[in-house]
Backbone bond lengths (Angstrom), bond angles and torsions (degrees), N, CA, C in turn:
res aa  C-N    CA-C-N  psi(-1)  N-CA   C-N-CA  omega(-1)  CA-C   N-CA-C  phi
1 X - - - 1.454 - - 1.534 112.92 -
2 X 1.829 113.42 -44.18 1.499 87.14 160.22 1.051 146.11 -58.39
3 X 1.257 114.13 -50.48 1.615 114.70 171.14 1.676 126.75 -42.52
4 X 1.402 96.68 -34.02 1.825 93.50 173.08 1.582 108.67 -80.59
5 X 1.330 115.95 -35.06 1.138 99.31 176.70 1.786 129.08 -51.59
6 X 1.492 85.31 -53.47 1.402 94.05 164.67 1.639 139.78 -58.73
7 X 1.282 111.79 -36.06 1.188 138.27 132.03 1.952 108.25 -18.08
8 X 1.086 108.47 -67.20 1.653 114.55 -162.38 1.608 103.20 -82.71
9 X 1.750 108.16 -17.64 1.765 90.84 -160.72 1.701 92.75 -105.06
10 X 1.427 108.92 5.50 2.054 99.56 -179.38 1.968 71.47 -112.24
11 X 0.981 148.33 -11.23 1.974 136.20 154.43 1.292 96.53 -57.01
12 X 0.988 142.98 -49.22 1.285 137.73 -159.73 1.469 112.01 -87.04
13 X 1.658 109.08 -49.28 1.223 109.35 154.98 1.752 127.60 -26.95
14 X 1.037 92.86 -53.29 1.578 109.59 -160.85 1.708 103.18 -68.08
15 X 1.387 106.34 -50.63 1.403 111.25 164.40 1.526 103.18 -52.01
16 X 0.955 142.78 -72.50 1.623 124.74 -155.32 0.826 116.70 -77.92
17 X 1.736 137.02 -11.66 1.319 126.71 148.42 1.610 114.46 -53.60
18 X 1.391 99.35 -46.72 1.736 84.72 178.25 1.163 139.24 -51.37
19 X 1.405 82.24 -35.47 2.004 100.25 -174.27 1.289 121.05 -62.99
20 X 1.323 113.28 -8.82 1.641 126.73 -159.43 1.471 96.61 -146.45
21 X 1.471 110.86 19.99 1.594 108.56 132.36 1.804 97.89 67.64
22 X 1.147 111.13 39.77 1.830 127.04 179.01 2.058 99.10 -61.12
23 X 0.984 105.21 129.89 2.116 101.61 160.30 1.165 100.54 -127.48
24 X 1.370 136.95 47.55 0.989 111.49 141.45 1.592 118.63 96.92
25 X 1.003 127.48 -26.07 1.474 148.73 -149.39 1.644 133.99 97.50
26 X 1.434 104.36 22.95 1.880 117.31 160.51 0.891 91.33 -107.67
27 X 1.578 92.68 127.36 1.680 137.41 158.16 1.522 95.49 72.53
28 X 1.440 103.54 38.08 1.927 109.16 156.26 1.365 119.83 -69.50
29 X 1.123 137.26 145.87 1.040 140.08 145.99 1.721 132.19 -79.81
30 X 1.231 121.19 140.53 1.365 130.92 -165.83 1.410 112.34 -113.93
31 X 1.463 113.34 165.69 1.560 117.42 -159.81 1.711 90.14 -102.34
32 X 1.268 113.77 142.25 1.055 125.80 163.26 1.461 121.62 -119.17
33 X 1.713 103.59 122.25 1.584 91.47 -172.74 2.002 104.51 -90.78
34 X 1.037 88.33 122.30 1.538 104.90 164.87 1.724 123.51 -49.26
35 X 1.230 150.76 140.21 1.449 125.54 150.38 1.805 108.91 -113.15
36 X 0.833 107.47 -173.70 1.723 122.39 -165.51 1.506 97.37 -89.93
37 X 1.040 121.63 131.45 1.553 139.31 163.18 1.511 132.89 -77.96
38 X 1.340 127.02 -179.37 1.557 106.25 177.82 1.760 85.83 -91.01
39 X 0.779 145.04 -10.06 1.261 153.51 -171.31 1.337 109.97 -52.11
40 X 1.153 103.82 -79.70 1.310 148.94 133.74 1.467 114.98 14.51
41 X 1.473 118.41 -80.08 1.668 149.81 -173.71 1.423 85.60 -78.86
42 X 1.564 146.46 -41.14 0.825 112.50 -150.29 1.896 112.82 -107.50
43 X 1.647 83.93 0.90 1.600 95.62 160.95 1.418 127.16 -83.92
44 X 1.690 95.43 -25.61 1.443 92.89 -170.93 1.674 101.24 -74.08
45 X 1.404 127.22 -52.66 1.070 157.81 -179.54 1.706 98.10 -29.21
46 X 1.589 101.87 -65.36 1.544 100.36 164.29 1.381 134.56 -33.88
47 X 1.358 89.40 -61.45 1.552 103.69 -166.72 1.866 111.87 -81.91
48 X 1.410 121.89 0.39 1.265 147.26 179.99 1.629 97.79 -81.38
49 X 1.862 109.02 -59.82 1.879 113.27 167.62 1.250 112.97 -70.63
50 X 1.255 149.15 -15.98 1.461 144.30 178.31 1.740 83.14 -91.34
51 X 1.082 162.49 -124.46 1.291 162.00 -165.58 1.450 93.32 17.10
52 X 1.593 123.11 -77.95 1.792 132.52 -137.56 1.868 73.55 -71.75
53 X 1.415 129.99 -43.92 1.614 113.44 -143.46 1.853 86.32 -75.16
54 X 1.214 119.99 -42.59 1.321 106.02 -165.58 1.664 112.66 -78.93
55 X 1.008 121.34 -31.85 1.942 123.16 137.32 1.252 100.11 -15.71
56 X 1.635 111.89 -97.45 1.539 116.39 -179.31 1.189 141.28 -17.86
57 X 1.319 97.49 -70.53 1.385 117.94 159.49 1.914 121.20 -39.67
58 X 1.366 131.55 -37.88 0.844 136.68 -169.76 1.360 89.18 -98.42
């Protein structure tokens, strides 16, 4: 029973790559890692002192 199962779920696999037109890796897209900006730090940073004052405040 494993083997057919397995068997049936990379069959099935195989069908829904097709269906949706898969190449393989042309015209893939890739992960780009992002990093943090001063932009960034200085929003979070903000919005970290507007949080503690309205804490406070309450």
């Amino acid at each position: 029973p494993l083997f057919l199962n397995t068997y049936r779920t990379a069959e099935d696999l195989g069908k829904a790559m097709e269906s949706r037109a898969y190449r393989g890796g042309k015209g893939r897209t890739h992960y780009k890692e992002r990093r943090l900006s001063g932009v960034d730090y200085v929003s979070f940073a903000s919005t970290v002192i507007v949080l503690a004052i309205s804490i406070y405040i309450t």
